[in-house]
C-alpha positions, 0 to 999 in steps of 0.5 A: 594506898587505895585512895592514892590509886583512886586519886591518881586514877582520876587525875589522869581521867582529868588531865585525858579529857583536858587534852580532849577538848584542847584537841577538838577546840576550833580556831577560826583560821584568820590572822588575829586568830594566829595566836591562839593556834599556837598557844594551844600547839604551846599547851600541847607541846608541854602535855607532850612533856608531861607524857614523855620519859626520858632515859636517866642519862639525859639529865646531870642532875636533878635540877636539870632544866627541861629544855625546848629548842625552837630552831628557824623562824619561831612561828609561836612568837609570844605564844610559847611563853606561855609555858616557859619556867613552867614544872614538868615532871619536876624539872623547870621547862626552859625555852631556846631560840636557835636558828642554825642546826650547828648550834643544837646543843644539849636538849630533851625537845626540839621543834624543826620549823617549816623554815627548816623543811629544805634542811628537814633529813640534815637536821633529824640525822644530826639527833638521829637515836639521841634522845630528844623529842622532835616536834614539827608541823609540815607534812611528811614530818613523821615519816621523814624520822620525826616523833610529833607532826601537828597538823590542822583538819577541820579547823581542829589540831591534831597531831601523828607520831611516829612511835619508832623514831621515839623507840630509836630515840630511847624515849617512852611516850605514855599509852596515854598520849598515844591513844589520841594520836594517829599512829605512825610507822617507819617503812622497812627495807621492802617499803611496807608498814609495819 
């Protein structure tokens, strides 16, 4: 039992400084350079998954897919195959492309484009408290109700997230994710953070 708890210990020691050096990783912000900003965004979205627990009821079964929609103009483009059919917390990820609000359908995550930023409330109020992980990169995205906003500073990704809209959500992010994000509240009636 101890070796077992040494073990996973350092796994998570392993997989904390994976996502420290994905995370401080540079990227030069030219044209031919465009890829690799979204393959790491791409690798960072599957460790978003792998830290993220759904409730019991999200799936039918155990075979269930994992399933990503990417809604708007995909600004990944090959880059997010990368992690397509990969195993997340045993479940398959599966990868949709879809370019209307109407036709999110039964998903776990959900990244809004910035095609879809004049659409941005319309979109998060249809998965409002649905358990789905929502995934964007423009400004104001957390603080308009959505969990995981990448941003670029320096060069280097980043990303907030907005632990309320995730508990509304029914969704637990793992300390661990949360210790290397920048934390975001949701203001209450008076307009104060909490």
């Amino acid at each position: 039992m101890h070796m077992m708890n040494t073990y996973t210990a350092y796994t998570v020691r392993i997989i904390i400084t994976i996502f420290l050096i994905l995370a401080n990783l540079s990227y030069a912000p030219a044209e031919d350079s465009i890829s690799k900003e979204y393959l790491l965004k791409a690798a960072f979205i599957y460790n978003f998954a792998r830290f993220t627990d759904w409730p019991r009821e999200s799936f039918s079964g155990t075979d269930d897919p994992l399933v990503l929609l990417i809604l708007g103009k995909d600004p990944f483009e090959k880059a997010i195959e990368s992690i397509a059919g990969r195993k997340v917390q045993g479940r398959t990820l599966r990868i949709k492309r879809i370019t209307q609000p109407e036709e999110i359908d039964r998903c776990h995550m959900l990244f809004i484009s910035t095609s879809e930023r004049d659409r941005l409330t319309e979109i998060l109020q249809k998965i409002n408290n649905m358990p789905v992980l929502t995934v964007g990169e423009m400004e104001g995205y957390t603080v308009a109700g959505g969990i995981i906003n990448f941003s670029v500073e320096k060069n280097k990704i980043r990303f907030e997230i907005n632990i309320d809209a995730a508990q509304r959500s029914g969704l637990k992010i793992s300390s661990k994710l949360l210790r290397l994000a920048k934390i975001i509240r949701q203001e209450n009636r008076d307009g104060v953070n909490r």
